[in-house]
C-alpha positions as CSV (number, residue, x, y, z in Angstrom):
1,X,42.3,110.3,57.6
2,X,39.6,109.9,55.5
3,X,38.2,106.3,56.2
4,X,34.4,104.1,56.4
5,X,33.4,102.5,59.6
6,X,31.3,99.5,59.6
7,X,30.3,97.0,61.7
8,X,31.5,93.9,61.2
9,X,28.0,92.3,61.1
10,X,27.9,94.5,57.4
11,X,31.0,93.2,56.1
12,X,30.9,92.6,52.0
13,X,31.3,88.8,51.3
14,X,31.7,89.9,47.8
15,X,35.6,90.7,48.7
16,X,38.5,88.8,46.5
17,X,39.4,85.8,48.4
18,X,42.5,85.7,46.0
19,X,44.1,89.3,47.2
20,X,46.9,88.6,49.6
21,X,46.2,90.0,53.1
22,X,48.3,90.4,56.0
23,X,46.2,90.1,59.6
24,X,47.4,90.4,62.9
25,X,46.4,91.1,66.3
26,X,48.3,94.0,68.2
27,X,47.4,94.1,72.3
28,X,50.8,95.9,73.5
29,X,50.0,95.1,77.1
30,X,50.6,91.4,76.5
31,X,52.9,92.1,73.3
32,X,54.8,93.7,75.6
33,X,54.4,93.1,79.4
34,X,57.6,94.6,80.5
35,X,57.2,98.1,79.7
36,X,53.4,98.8,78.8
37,X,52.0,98.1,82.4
38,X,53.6,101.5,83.3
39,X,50.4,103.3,81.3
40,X,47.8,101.7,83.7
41,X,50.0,102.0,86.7
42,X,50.3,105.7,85.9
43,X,46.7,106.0,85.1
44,X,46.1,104.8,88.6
45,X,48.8,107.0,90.0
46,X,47.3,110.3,88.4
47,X,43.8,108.9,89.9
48,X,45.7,108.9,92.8
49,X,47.0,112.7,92.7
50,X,43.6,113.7,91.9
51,X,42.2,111.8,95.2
52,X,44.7,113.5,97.3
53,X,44.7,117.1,95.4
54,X,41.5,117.0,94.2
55,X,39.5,115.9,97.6
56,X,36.9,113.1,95.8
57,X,37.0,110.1,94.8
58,X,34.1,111.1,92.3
59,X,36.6,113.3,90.7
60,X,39.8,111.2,90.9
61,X,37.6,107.9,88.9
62,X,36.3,110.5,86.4
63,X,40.0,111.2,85.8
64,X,41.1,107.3,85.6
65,X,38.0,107.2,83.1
66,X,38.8,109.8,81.2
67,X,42.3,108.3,80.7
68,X,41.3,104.9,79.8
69,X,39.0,105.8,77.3
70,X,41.8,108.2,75.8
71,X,43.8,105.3,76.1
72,X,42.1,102.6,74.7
73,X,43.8,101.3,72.1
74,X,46.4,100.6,74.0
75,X,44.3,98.8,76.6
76,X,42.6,96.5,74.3
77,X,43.1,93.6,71.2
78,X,43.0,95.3,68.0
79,X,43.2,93.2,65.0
80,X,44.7,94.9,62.0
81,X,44.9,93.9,58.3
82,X,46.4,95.3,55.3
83,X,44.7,94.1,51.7
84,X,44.7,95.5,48.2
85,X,41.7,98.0,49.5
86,X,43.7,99.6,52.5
87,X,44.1,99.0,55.7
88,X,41.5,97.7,58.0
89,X,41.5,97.9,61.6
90,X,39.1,95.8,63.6
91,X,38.3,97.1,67.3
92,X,35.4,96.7,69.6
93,X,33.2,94.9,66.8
94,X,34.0,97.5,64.6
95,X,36.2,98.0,61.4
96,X,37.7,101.4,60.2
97,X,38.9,101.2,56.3
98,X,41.4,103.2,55.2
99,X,41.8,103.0,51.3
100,X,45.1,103.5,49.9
101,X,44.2,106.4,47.8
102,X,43.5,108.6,51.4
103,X,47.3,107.8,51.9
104,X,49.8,110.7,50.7
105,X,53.1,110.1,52.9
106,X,54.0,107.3,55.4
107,X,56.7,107.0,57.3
108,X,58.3,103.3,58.1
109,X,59.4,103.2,61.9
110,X,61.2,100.7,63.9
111,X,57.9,99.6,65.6
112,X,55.4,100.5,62.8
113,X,54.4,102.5,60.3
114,X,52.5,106.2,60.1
115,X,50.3,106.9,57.8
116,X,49.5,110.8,56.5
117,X,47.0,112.7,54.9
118,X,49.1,115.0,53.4
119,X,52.0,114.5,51.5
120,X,54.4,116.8,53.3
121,X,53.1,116.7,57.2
122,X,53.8,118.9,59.4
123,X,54.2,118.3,63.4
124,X,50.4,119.0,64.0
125,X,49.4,116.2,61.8
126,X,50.9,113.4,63.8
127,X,47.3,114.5,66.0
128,X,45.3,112.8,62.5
129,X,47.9,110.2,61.5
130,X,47.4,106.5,61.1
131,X,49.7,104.1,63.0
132,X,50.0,100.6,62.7
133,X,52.6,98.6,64.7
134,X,54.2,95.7,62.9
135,X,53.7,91.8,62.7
136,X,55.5,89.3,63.7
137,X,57.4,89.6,60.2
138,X,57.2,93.0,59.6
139,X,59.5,93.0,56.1
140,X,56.3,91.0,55.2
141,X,54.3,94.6,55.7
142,X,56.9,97.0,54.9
143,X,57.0,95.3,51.2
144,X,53.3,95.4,51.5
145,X,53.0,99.2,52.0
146,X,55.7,99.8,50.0
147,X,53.8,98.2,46.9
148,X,50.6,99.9,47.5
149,X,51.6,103.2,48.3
150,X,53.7,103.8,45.4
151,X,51.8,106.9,44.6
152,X,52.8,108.5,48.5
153,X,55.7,109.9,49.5
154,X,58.1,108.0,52.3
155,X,59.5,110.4,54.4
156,X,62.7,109.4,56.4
């Protein structure tokens, strides 16, 4: 997905303060307590079955690490926001920017919304799509994206 990383030290103060923007934070392991505590329980359980299997505990926490950071934005806050530019996505004092125009297709889900490069996808390129989970009033974002991606396609 074609996009700009910055750090949020170098953010433009020039921007529109008129634009309507939609921010939220997204943190699914206190979103949602009940089911997303089985990722880190089964990260320690696969550093567990390396331990045994594997005979080290050097090689079973490079296993848990290597997980974790795979994992990560599921592990940690992300703050996202969709504005007339794109959609911005603030994580680990950094923001990724990705404009409109780099958006050919999108697909609305019941939890979020993908985002494609290409306007007719193909299963591979779920590996380089863009996913955003909803607000708290997601008919808020789907109008949103809806509006602004008038030139992509909305696959079903």
């Amino acid at each position: 997905m074609g996009s700009t990383v910055r750090s949020l030290i170098h953010q433009s103060e020039s921007e529109s303060a008129t634009s309507a923007t939609i921010r939220w934070q997204s943190w699914p392991l206190f979103d949602h307590p009940r089911t997303s505590w089985l990722l880190p329980a089964a990260i320690g359980c696969v550093g567990a079955v390396v331990w045994i299997l594997g005979g080290g505990m050097l090689l079973a926490l490079s296993a848990i690490a290597a997980l974790c950071i795979a994992m990560w934005q599921f592990l940690l806050p992300i703050t996202f926001e969709v504005c007339s530019l794109g959609v911005r996505r603030y994580a680990l004092g950094r923001m990724r920017l990705v404009p409109w125009s780099a958006i050919r297709a999108y697909q609305l889900r019941s939890t979020g919304a993908v985002f494609f490069q290409r306007p007719d996808p193909a299963d591979i390129d779920m590996l380089t799509s863009f996913f955003i989970p909803y607000p708290s009033d997601e008919d808020e974002m789907v109008v949103a994206v809806r509006l602004y991606l008038s030139h992509a396609v909305e696959l079903p």
